[in-house]
C-alpha positions as CSV (number, residue, x, y, z in Angstrom):
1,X,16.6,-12.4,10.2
2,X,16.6,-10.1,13.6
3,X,17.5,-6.2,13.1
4,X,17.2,-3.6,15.4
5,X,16.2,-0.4,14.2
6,X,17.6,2.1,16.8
7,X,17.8,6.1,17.4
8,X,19.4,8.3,19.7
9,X,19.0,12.1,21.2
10,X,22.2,13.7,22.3
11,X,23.3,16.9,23.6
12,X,25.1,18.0,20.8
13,X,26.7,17.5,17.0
14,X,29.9,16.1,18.0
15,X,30.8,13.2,21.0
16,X,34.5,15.2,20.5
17,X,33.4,18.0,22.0
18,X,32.0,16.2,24.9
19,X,28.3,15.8,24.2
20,X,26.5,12.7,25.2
21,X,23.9,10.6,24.3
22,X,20.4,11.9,26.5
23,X,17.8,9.1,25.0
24,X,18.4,5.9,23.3
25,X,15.3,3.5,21.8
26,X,15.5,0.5,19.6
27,X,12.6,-1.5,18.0
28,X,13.0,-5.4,17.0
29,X,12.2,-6.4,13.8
30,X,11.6,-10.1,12.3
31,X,12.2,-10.4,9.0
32,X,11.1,-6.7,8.0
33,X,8.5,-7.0,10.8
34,X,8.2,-5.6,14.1
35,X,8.1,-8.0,16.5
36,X,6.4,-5.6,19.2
37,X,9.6,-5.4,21.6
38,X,11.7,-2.2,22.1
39,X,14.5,-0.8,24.4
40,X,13.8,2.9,25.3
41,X,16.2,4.9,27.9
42,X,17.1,8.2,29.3
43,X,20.2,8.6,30.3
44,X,21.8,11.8,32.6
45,X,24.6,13.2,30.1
46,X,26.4,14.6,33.3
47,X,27.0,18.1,31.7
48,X,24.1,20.7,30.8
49,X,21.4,20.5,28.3
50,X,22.6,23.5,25.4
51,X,19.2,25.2,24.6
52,X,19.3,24.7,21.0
53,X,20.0,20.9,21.4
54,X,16.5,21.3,24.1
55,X,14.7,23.2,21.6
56,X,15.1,20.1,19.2
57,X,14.2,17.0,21.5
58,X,12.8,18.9,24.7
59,X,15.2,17.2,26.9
60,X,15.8,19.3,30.2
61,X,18.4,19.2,32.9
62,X,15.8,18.9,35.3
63,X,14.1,15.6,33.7
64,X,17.7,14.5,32.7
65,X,18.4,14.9,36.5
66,X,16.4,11.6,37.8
67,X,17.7,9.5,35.2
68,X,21.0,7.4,35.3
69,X,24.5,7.7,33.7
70,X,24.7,5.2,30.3
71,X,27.3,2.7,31.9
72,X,25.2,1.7,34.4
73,X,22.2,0.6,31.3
74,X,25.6,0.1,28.8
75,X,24.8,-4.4,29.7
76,X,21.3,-3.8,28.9
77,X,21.5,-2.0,25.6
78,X,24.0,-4.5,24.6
79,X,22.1,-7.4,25.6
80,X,18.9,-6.5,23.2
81,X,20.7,-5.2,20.6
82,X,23.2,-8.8,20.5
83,X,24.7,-9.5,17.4
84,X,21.8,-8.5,15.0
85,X,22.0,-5.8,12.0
86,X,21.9,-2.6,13.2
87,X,19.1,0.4,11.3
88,X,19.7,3.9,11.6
89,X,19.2,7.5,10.1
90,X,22.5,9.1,8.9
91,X,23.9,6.2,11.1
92,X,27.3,7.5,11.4
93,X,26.1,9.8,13.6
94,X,24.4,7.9,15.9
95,X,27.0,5.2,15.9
96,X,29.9,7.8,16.9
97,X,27.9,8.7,19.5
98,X,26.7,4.9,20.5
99,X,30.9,3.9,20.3
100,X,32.0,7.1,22.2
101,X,29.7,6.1,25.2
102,X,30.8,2.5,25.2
103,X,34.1,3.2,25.1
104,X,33.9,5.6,27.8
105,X,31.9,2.4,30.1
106,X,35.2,0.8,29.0
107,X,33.5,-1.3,26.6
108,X,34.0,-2.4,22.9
109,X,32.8,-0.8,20.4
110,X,30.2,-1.9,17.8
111,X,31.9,-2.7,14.2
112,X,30.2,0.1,11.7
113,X,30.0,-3.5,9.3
114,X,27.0,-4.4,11.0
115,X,25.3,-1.1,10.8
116,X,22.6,0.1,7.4
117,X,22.4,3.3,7.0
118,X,18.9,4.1,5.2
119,X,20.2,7.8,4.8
120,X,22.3,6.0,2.2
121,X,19.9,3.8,0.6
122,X,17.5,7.0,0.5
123,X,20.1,8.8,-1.6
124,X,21.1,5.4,-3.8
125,X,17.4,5.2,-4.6
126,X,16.1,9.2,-4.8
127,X,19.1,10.9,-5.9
128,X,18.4,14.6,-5.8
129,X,15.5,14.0,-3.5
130,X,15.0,15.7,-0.1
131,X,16.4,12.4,2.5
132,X,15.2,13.2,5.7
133,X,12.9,11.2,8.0
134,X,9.9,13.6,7.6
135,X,10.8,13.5,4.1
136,X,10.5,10.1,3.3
137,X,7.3,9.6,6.0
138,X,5.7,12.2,3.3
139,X,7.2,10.1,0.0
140,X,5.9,6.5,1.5
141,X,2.5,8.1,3.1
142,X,3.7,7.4,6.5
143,X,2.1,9.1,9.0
144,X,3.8,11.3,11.6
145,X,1.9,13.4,12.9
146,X,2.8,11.8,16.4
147,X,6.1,13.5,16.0
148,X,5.8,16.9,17.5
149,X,9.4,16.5,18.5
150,X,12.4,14.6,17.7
151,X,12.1,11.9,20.0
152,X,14.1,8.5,20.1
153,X,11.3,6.1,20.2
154,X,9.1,7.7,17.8
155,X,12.0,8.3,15.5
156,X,12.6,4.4,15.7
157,X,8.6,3.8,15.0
158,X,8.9,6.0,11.5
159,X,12.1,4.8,10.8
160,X,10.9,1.0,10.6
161,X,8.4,2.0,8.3
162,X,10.4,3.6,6.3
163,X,12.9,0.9,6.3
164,X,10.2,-1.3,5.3
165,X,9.3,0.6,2.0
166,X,13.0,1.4,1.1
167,X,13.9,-2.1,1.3
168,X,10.8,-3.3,-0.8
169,X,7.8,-2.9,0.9
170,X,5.2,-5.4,2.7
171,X,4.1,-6.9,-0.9
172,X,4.5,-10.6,-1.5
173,X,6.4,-11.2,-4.2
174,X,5.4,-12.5,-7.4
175,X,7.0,-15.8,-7.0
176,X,5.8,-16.7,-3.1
177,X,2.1,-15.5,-4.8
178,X,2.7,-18.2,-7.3
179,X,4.4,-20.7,-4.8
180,X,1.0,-20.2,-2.6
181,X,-1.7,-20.6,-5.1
182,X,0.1,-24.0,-6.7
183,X,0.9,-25.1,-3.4
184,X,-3.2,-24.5,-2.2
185,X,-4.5,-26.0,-5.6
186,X,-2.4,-29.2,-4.8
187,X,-4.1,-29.0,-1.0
188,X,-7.3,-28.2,-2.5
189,X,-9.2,-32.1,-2.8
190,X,-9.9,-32.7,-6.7
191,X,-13.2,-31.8,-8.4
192,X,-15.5,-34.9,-9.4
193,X,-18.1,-33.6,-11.9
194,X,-20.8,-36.8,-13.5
195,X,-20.5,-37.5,-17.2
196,X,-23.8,-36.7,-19.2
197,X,-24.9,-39.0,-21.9
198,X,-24.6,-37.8,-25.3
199,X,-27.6,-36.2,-26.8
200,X,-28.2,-36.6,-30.4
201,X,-30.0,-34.1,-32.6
202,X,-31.9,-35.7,-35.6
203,X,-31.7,-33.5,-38.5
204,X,-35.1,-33.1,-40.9
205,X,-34.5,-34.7,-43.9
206,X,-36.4,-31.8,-45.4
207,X,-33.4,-29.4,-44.0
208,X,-30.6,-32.0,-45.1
209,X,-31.8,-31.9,-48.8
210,X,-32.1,-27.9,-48.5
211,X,-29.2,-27.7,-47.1
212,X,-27.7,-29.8,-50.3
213,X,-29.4,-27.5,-53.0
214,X,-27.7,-24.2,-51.3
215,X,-24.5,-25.7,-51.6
216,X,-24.4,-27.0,-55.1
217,X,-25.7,-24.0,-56.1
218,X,-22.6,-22.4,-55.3
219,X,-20.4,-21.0,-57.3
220,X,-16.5,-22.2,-57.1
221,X,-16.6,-22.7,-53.4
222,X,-13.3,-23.1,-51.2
223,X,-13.2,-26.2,-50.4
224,X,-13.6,-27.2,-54.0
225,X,-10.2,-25.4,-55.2
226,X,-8.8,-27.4,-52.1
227,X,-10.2,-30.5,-52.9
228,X,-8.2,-30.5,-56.2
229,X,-4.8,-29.8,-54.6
């Protein structure tokens, strides 16, 4: 199964009150597995970076300058994310944002059915629990130490991690651990050991007749009660 586990960087809170999306990254996963391909853009959000949104991502107007308008990657993004399940952080979010921007390229928008949202399976599994992504790096001993900022494609890295360990974890399952030994002990070529002879121990009669004397000396043994059943 392909998912994409994707972040994005904006200007703002609210795609309503004009803000754009500034970075946009996306890591491909196999089966719970990165695959080692990723999508990572800037994009120029046409309008000026607000400080406080700089302070958080470290975006400038300057280095947003250089960088081109989302319609023109809008084909791009769409091609590598295709029809495959889509992983975010408090996905809503990113996903108004993702919609507004492809609606404004005049293209359609992504159906939220194909979207997990591990903000929600955070809270379904650690209710009461702090949910977010530095959070659960510390619960799963992920390590982010790479993340000096919020940042898109190091956002995605973490995320897929902790995807990984909400979902389950990299352990093989009980059953495919059994599947794999019975299926390498039927591979495995069969064991031939040689028959020894049977070795015969003579008793001394001297010890047989001992032995006899002990035993009738006896008094009411077991098998004597039994023997009269």
């Amino acid at each position: 199964m392909r998912e994409i586990v994707f972040d994005t960087e904006t200007t703002g809170l609210d795609p309503r009150d004009g803000h754009r999306i500034v970075e946009f990254a996306a890591i491909e996963m196999h089966e719970r597995v990165p695959t080692g391909r990723f999508l990572h853009l800037y994009f120029n959000p046409m309008r000026p970076m607000p400080p406080e949104a700089e302070a958080i991502h470290g975006l400038g107007d300057a280095f947003l300058a250089g960088q081109p308008a989302f319609a023109s990657k809008a084909a791009e993004l769409l091609d590598f994310l295709a029809d495959s399940i889509l992983v975010a952080h408090n996905a809503p979010f990113d996903m108004r944002f993702l919609n507004s921007e492809l609606a404004q390229a005049g293209l359609a928008e992504i159906a939220e059915a194909r979207v997990v949202d591990t903000l929600e399976l955070a809270r379904r599994r650690f209710p009461g629990a702090k949910h977010s992504l530095d959070a659960l790096c510390l619960r799963f001993g992920i390590d982010r130490s790479a993340r000096v900022k919020h940042g898109a494609l190091i956002d995605s890295e973490l995320l897929a991690e902790v995807y990984v360990e909400l979902t389950g974890g990299r352990q093989i399952g009980f059953a495919g651990f059994e599947a794999g030994m019975l299926q390498a002990a039927a591979d495995a070529a069969p064991i031939v050991r040689a028959l020894r002879e049977a070795r015969v121990f003579a008793v001394p009669e001297a010890d047989m007749l001992a032995h006899a004397a002990f035993v009738d000396g006896m008094t009411d043994p077991l098998w004597r009660k039994l023997e009269k059943l």
